[in-house]
C-alpha positions as CSV (number, residue, x, y, z in Angstrom):
1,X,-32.6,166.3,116.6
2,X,-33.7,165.3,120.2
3,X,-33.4,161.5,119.7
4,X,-35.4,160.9,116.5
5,X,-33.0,158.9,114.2
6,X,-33.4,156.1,116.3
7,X,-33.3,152.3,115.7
8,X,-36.1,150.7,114.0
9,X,-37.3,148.5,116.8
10,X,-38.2,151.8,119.1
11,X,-40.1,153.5,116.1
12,X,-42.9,153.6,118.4
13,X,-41.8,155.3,121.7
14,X,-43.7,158.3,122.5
15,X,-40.7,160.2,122.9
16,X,-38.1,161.8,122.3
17,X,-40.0,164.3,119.7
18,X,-39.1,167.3,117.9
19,X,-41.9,169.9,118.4
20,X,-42.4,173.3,115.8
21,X,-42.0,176.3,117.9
22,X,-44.7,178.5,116.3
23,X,-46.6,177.1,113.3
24,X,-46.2,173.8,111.0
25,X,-43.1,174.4,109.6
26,X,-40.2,172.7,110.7
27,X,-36.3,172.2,109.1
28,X,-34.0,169.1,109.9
29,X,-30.6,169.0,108.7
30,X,-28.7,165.5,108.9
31,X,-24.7,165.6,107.5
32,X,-23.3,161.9,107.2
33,X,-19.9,160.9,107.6
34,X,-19.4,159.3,104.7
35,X,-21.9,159.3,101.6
36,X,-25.1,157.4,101.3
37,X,-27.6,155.8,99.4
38,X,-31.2,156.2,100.7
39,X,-34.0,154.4,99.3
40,X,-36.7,154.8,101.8
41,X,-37.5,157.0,104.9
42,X,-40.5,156.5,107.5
43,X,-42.2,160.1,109.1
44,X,-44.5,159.3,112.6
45,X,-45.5,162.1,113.9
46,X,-46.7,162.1,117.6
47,X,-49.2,164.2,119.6
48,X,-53.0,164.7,118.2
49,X,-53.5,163.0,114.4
50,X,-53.0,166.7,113.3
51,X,-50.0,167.4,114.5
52,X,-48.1,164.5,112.3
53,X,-46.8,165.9,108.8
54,X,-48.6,166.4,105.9
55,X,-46.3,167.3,103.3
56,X,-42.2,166.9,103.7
57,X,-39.4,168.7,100.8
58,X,-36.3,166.7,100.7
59,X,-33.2,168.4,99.5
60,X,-29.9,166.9,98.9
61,X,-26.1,168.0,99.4
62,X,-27.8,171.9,100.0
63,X,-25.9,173.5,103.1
64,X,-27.0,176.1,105.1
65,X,-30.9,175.3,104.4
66,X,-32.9,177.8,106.5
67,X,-36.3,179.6,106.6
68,X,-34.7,182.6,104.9
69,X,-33.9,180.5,101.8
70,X,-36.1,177.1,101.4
71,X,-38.2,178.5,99.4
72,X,-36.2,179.3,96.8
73,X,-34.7,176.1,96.6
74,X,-36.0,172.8,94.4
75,X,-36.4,170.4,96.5
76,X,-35.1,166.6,94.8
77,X,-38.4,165.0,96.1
78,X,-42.1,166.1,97.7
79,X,-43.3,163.7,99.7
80,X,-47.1,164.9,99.8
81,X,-50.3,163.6,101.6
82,X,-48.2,161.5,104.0
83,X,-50.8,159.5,105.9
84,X,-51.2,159.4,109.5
85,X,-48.7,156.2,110.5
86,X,-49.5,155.9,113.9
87,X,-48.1,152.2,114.1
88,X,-44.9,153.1,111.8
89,X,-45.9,150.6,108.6
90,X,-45.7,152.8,106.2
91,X,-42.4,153.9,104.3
92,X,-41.7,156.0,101.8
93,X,-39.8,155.1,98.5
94,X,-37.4,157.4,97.5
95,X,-35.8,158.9,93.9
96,X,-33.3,157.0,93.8
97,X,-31.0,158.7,91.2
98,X,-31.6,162.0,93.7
99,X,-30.5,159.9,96.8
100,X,-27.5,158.2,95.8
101,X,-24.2,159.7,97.3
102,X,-25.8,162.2,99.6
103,X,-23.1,164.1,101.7
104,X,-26.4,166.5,103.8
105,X,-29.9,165.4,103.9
106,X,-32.8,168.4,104.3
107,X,-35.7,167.6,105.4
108,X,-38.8,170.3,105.2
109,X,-42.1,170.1,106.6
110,X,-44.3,172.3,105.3
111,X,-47.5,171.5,106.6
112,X,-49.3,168.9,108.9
113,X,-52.9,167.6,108.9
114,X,-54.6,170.6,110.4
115,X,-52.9,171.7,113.8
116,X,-51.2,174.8,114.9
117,X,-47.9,173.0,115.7
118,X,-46.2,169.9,114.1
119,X,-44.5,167.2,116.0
120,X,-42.1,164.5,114.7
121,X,-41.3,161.9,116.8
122,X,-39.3,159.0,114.8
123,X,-37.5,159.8,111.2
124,X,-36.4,156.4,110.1
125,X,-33.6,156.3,107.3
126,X,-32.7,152.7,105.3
127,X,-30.6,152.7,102.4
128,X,-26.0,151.9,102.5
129,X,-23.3,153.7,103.7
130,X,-20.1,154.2,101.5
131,X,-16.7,153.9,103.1
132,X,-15.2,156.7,101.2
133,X,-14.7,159.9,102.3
134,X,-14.3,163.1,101.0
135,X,-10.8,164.1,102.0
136,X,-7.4,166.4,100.4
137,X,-5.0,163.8,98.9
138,X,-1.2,164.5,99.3
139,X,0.1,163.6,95.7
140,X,3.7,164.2,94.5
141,X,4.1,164.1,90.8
142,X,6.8,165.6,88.2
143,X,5.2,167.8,85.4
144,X,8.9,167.8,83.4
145,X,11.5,165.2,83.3
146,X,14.9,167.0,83.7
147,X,16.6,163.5,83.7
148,X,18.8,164.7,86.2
149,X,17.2,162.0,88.6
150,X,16.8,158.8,85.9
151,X,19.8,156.2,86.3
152,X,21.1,154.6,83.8
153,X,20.6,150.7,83.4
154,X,23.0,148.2,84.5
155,X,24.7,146.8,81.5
156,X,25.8,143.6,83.2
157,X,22.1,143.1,85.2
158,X,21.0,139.4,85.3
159,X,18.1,138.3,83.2
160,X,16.2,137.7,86.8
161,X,16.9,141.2,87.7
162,X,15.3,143.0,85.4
163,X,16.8,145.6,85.4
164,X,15.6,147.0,88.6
């Protein structure tokens, strides 16, 4: 993503940027490590006032997002008629039933405010992290008990033991 998750205090360095090759449209996917919660997001765009996005589809836990298949997709949240944010003041509140345990984060941007190419130069994130972490768990359990392994209680066991 050439640098543009990037902490907040550099929001406003020119570069790095992330440039659309050939016309406005432009795909970022971000995979966390762990799920997240994300309540808003911050778009400044860099170049010309036309080159900074317009309008931005989010899509959660989708994989494989492309070109070929965006727009078939729903995205969770439109965020339209972003305004030019120059000095990075102005955030973006997000749906926050449709951002809460997010695994992949998709961000499309469809159009920009009138120029051939868009051009994205800081993509701020703020919201929590979860710990957890989607992984196999190694579980041994006994569907039938043949009572071949049980032991039968000590008859002289002290009242402290318990029987254990």
């Amino acid at each position: 993503m050439g640098g543009i998750l990037r902490p907040f205090v550099y929001r406003l360095a020119d570069a790095p940027a992330v440039v659309s090759n050939c016309d406005q449209e432009l795909i970022i996917n971000i995979t966390f490590t762990s799920p997240c919660h994300i309540r808003k997001m911050m778009f400044i765009g860099g170049g010309p006032d036309e080159q900074h996005p317009l309008t931005i589809k989010a899509y959660t836990n989708k994989d494989n997002v492309d070109f070929t298949n965006v727009q078939d997709l729903k995205p969770v949240q439109v965020f339209a008629n972003l305004p030019i944010n120059d000095a990075g003041t102005q955030e973006q509140m997000t749906v926050l039933r449709q951002f809460t345990n997010i695994n992949n984060l998709t961000l499309y941007i469809t159009d920009n405010h009138g120029a051939a190419t868009t051009t994205l130069r800081y993509l701020g994130l703020q919201g929590e992290h979860t710990h957890y972490r989607r992984e196999a768990v190694d579980a041994e359990y006994e569907v039938l008990c043949t009572g071949q392994d049980v032991q039968a209680p000590d008859e002289k066991a002290t009242p402290n033991n318990l029987g254990v």
